[in-house]
C-alpha positions as CSV (number, residue, x, y, z in Angstrom):
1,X,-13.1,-2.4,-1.6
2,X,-11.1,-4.5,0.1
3,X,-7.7,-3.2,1.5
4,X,-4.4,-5.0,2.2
5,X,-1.3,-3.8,4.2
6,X,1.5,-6.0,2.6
7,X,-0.3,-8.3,1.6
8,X,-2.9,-9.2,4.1
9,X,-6.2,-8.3,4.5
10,X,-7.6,-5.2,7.0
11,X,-10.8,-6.1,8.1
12,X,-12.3,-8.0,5.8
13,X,-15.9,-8.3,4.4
14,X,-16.3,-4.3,5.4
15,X,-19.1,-2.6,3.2
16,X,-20.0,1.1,2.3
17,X,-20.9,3.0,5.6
18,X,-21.0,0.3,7.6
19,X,-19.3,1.7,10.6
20,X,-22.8,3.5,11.4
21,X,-23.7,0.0,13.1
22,X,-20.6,-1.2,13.9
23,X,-18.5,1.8,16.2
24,X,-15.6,-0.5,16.5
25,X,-15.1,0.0,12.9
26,X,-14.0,3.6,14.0
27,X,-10.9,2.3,15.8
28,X,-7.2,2.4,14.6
29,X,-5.4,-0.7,13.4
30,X,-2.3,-1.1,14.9
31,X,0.8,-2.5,12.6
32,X,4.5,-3.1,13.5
33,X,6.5,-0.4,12.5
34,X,7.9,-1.4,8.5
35,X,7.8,-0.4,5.0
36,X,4.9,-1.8,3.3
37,X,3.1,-2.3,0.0
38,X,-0.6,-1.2,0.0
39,X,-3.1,-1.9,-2.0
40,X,-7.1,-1.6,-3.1
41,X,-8.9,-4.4,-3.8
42,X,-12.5,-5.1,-5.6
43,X,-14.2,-6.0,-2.5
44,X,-14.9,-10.1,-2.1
45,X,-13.0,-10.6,-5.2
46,X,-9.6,-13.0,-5.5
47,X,-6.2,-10.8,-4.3
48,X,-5.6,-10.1,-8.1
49,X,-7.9,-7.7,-8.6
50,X,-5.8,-4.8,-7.4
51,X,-7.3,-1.3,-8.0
52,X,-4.0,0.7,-6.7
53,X,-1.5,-0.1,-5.1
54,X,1.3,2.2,-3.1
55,X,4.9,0.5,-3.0
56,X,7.0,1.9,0.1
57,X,5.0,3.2,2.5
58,X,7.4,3.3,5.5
59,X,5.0,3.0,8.5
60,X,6.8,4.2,12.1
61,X,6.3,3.3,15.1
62,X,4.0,5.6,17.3
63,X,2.7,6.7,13.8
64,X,-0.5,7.7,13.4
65,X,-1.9,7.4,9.1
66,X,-5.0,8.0,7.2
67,X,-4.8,6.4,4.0
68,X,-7.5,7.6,1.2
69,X,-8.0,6.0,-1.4
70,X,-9.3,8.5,-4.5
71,X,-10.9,7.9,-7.9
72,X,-10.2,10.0,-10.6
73,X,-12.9,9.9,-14.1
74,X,-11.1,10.3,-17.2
75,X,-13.5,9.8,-19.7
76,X,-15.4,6.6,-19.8
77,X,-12.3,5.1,-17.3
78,X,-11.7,5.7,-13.7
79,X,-8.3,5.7,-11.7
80,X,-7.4,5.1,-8.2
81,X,-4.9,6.3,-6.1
82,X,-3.9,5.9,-2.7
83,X,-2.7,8.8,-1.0
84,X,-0.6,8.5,2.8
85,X,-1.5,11.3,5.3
86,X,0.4,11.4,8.7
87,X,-0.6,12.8,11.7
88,X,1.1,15.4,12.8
89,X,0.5,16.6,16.9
């Protein structure tokens, strides 16, 4: 899965658990303070082959997110979500 914060790629070219080799995978990613569009990609495939995507997600500054994204079966078809959680301290 690849995933984009409006519009551009985060760390591209990640893989399933690969942050057991790779620590700095661990790290937060800081991003100016806006309101963005996320999305879910198929992983290594063109930009329109969006999963899910989350208009409006007003990121502040100093803010600290987890964004999860979630698959739900229903039947023989799956959906995603993306769900926002803030940090609160």
């Amino acid at each position: 899965m690849d995933f984009y914060i409006g519009g551009t790629v985060a760390q591209p070219g990640r893989v399933n658990a690969d942050n057991i080799g790779n620590p700095g995978f661990n790290v937060f990613q800081q991003v100016p303070a806006a309101t963005y569009t996320l999305s879910a990609h198929l992983n290594g495939v063109t930009p329109d082959s969006v999963l899910t995507s989350f208009s409006g997600a007003s990121l502040l500054a100093g803010g600290v997110y987890t964004i999860i994204l979630t698959e739900t079966k229903n039947g023989s078809a799956n959906s995603y979500a993306l769900n926002i959680l803030q940090a609160a301290y």
